[in-house]
C-alpha positions in Angstrom: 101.0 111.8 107.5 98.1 111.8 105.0 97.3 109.0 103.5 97.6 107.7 99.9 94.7 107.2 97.2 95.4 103.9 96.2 94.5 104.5 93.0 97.7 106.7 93.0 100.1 104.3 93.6 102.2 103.1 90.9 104.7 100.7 91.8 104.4 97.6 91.8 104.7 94.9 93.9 106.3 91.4 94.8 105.9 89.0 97.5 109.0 87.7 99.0 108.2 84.0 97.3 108.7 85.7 93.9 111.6 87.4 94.5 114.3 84.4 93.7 112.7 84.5 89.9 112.3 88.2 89.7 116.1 88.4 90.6 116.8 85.6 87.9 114.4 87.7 85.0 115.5 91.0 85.6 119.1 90.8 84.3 119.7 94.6 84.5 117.9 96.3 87.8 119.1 98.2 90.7 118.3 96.5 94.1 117.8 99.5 97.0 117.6 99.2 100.4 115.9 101.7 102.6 116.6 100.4 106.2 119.1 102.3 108.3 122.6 102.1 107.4 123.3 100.1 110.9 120.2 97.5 109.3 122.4 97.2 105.9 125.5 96.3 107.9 124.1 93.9 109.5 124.7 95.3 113.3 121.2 95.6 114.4 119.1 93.2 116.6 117.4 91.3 114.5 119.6 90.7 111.9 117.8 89.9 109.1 120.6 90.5 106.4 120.8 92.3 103.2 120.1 91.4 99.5 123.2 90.8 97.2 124.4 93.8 95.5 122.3 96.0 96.9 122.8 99.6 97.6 121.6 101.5 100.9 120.0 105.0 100.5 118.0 105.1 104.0 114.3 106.6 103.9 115.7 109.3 106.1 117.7 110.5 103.0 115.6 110.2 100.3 113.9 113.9 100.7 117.5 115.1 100.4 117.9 114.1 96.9 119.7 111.2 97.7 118.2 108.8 95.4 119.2 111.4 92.2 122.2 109.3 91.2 119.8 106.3 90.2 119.4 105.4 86.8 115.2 106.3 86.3 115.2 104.4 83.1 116.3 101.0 85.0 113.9 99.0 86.7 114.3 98.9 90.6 113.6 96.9 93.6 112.7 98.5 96.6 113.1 96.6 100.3 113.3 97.1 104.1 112.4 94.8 107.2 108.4 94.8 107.1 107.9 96.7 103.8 106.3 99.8 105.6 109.5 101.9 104.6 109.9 100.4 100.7 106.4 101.5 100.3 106.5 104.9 101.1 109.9 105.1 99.3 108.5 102.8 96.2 105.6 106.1 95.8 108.1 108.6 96.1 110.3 107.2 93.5 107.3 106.9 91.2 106.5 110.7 92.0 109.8 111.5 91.2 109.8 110.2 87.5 110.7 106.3 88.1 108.7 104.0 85.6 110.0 100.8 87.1 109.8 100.2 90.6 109.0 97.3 92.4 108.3 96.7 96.4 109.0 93.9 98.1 106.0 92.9 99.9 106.3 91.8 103.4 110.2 92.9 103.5 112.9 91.1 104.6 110.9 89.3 107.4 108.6 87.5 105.2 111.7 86.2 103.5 112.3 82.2 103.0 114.4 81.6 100.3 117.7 83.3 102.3 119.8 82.3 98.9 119.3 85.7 97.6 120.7 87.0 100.7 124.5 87.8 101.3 
């Protein structure tokens, strides 16, 4: 895989400490998950949850237009485990139109406040 100019990238990003306030700031966002569907139902070894009300589009199915049915103009937060999978999905939103999309840095791992999980 080639890599990325970074000064092509143009999400943004938030480290796993923020995330509790972004959640309570951002009123009206779409929260997507990228992990495997067995990740998002919890039946993989670790388990390290799933964000509430999030939605589960795996990376595997974002080159098949997958992600179309999300709303471009809302802002949305992009996670996985470790963040290597958000990030390459974060890009490829922004390449495909989205203004507002955020990464969560360090993924699910990095994660201490576990309120925000469900």
């Amino acid at each position: 895989m080639k890599l990325v100019d970074k000064r092509t990238i143009l999400f943004h990003s938030i480290g796993p400490t923020e995330l509790s306030n972004f959640i309570n700031i951002h009123c009206k966002f779409r929260i997507l998950e990228v992990r495997t569907q067995e990740e998002f139902l919890k039946k993989s070894d670790p388990n390290l949850g799933t964000l509430k009300n999030s939605i589960n589009i795996p990376i595997q199915e974002m080159d098949k237009g997958s992600f179309l049915h999300l709303n471009w103009h809302k802002t949305i937060l992009v996670y996985c485990s470790h963040s290597h999978r958000s990030s390459i999905v974060s890009n490829y939103l922004c390449q495909n139109g989205f203004k507002k999309v955020y990464n969560l840095k360090g993924g699910l791992i990095q994660l201490a406040d576990k309120s925000v999980l469900k």
